[in-house]
N, C-alpha and C positions, 0 to 999 in steps of 0.2 A: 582284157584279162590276161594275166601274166603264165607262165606254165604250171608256179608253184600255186597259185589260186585256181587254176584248173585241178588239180589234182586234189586240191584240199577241197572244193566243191564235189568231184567225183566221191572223195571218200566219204564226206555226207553225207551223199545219197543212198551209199550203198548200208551207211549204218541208221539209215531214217527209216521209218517204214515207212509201204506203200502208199501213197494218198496222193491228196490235192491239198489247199488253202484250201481251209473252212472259210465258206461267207460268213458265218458269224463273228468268229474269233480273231480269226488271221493265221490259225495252228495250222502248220501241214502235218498232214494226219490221214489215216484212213476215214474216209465219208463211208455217211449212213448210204446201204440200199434201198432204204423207206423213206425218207427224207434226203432230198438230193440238193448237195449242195454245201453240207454241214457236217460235221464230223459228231462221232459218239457221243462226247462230251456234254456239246450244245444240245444234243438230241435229249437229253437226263435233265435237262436245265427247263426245259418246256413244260409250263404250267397249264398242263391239258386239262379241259373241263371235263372231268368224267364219274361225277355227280352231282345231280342238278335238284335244285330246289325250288325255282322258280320255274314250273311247265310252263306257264306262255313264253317268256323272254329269254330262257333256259341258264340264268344264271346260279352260281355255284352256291352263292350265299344267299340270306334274306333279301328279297326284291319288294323295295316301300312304294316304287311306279306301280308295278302290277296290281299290288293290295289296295290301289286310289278307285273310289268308285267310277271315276270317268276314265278308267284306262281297260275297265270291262268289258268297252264294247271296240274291240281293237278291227283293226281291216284285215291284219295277217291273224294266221292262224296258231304261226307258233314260229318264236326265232330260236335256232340254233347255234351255237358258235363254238369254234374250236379249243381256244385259247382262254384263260384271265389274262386281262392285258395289262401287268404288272411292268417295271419299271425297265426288265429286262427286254417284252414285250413289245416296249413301246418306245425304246431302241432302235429294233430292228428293222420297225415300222414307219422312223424317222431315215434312216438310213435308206429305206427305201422311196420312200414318198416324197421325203423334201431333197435330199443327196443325189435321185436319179441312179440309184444302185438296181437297174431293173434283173441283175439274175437271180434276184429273189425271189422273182415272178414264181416259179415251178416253184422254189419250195411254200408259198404260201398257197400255191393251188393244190399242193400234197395235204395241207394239213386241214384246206376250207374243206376237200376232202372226205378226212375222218370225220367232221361237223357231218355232213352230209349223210353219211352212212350210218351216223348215232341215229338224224330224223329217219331214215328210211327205214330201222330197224324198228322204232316205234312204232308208225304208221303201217308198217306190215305186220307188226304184234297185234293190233288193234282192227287189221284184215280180216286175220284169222279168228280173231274174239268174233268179229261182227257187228264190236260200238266204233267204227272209224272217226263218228264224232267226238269221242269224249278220251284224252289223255290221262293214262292212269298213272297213282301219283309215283308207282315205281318203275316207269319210263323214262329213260334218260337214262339212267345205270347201264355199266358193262354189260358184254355177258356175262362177263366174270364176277362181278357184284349181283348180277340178279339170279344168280345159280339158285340162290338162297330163297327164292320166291319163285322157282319153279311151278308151283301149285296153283299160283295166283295170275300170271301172265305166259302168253308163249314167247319163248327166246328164240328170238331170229340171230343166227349169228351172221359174221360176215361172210364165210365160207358161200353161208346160203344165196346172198344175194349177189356174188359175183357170177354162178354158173347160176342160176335161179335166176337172172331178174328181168324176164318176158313174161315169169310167170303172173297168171291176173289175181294171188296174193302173194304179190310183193307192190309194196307204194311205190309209186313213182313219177316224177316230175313230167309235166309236158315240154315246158322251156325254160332256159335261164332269161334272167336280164340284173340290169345293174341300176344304181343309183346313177344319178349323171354327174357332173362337174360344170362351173358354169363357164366360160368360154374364156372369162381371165382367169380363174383356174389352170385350165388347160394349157393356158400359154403361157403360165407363169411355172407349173410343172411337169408339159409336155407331153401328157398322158394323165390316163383316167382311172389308178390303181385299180377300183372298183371290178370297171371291165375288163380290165387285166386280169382279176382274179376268177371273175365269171369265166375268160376264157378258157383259164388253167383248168378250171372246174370239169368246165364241159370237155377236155380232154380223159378226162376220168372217167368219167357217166354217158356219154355221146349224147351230148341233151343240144339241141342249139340255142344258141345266145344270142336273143331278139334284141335293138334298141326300140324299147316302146316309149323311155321319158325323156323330156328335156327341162333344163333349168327356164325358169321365164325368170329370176329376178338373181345377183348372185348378193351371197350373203359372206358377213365375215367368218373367221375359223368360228366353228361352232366350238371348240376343245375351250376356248376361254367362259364359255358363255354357262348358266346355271340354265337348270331342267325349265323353269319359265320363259326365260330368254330365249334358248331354242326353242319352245312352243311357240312361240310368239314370230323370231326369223324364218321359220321355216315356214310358214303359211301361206299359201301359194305361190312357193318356190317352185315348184312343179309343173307339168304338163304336157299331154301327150304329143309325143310328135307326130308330122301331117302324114306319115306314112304308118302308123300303129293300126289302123284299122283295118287296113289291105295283109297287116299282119296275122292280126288276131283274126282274121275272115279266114286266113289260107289254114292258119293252125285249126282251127273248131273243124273245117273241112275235110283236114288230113286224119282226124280223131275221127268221126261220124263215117271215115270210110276205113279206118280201123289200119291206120297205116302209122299210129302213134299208140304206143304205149295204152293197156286197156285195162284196169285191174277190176275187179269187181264192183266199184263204185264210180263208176265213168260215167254214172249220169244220177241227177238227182229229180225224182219226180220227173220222170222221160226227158231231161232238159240234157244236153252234153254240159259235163263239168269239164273244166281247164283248169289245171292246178301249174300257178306258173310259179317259181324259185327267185325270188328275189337279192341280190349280192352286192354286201360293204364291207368296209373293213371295218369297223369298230362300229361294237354299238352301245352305246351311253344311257342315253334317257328313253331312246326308239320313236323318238318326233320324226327325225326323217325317215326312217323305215315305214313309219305312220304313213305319212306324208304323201308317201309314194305307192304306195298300198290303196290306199283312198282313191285316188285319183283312177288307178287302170281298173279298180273292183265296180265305181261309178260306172264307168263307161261300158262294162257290162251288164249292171243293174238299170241302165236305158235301153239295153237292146234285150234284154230277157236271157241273158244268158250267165249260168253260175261260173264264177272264177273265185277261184280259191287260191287264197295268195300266203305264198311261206317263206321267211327269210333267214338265208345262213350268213353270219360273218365271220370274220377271221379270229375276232376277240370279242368279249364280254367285257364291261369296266366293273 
């Protein structure tokens, strides 16, 4: 570079404002403090779910899966997700997953996140009610939106559950885990988004992030495939790995000696409950959320023990 391109770079600088490249855009610009990674702009452009219509699946609009008789009797207990995973969405998602663009990573662990902290707000509103089993139908809303139903529910804000959340009403996970990828997955895009997000997660919440499943069969993209089709490939695609038991032995142990998270419902009928977090990126029809849920909730319902299974993803479709 020449001196007069030096100096005409210098003067840039000094009339650009402060920032980075945004991984979204490509704009140098000042980046968000809340979202790392991305600048104001993109942060405004984010179709965050933050009202929900469908309590089990937590989707934004009408959910015609959940309303089907045979989706009643689900394994998870309730999915959450951050995003609608619209055209912009699903950009960013390709850019990450199929491109190898991994400094995504943090910002899609910042926003699986807020998912996060929407279930945790519910399930501690429902503490303090005293029905932890049953989701009311104005859970899922802001705080900001449920101001307006004060009367009716208690608003856990976030405030409360960052210095608050040892307290035993506030909900809280025992462990993450992820969806798996099947081994030509892996070595065709080098990593396993999923768990990547789980780990970001658990940077967040200091929850740790068990591998409990492994792929037994690999299937093609599900994104092409209609809600049948994925019921249909995903059927035991699944299964525990030879070391999940040695897992879930050491966690029920570290709970029953009160060295994990205890909230007032840590046991059901003198049984230890285990509420583990399960993490994808997108969820669609919820066959492999299904999938995967069934499998680790079995292998408790042979040994007598309750596990309670809930899943956050990155997007809702």
């Amino acid at each position: 570079m020449n001196i007069v391109n030096r100096i005409s770079a210098f003067m840039h600088s000094l009339a650009s404002p402060s920032g980075n490249t945004c991984l979204a855009c490509g704009t140098y610009a000042p980046l968000s403090k809340e979202l790392p990674g991305i600048c104001h702009r993109c942060v405004r452009s984010i179709p965050w779910i933050t009202q929900i219509r469908c309590v089990t699946c937590g989707r934004a609009i009408g959910c015609p899966d959940c309303s089907r008789g045979d989706h009643n009797r689900r394994s998870f207990e309730c999915n959450r997700s951050a995003v609608v995973y619209d055209s912009l969405m699903r950009e960013w998602l390709a850019v990450y997953k199929y491109r190898g663009k991994e400094r995504f990573a943090p910002l899609f662990g910042a926003m699986l996140n807020k998912a996060y902290l929407g279930m945790q707000r519910e399930y501690s509103a429902q503490l303090l009610r005293g029905d932890i089993g049953r989701v009311d139908e104005h859970e899922g809303e802001s705080a900001e939106q449920s101001k307006y139903n004060e009367g009716k529910v208690f608003i856990i804000h976030r405030h409360d559950l960052s210095i608050n959340k040892h307290r035993p009403d506030i909900w809280r996970a025992d462990a993450i885990t992820y969806v798996p990828v099947s081994h030509e997955r892996l070595i065709e895009r080098g990593f396993n988004q999923a768990e990547r997000m789980a780990v970001e997660l658990s940077r967040y919440q200091g929850l740790p992030v068990i591998p409990l499943l492994q792929r037994t069969k690999h299937t093609e993209k599900q994104s092409f495939k209609g809600r049948r089709e994925r019921e249909i490939s995903i059927q035991h695609a699944f299964d525990l790995r030879p070391d999940t038991e040695r897992i879930l032995n050491f966690l029920i142990s570290e709970k029953m000696n009160g060295k994990l998270h205890r909230d007032k419902n840590h046991t059901i009928n003198d049984k230890v409950q285990m509420k583990i977090l399960l993490v994808d990126d997108v969820y669609t029809t919820g066959s492999t959320l299904e999938a995967c849920c069934k499998v680790i909730r079995e292998w408790g319902s042979k040994r007598d023990i309750h596990i309670s299974m809930y899943t956050v993803t990155w997007a809702r479709s």
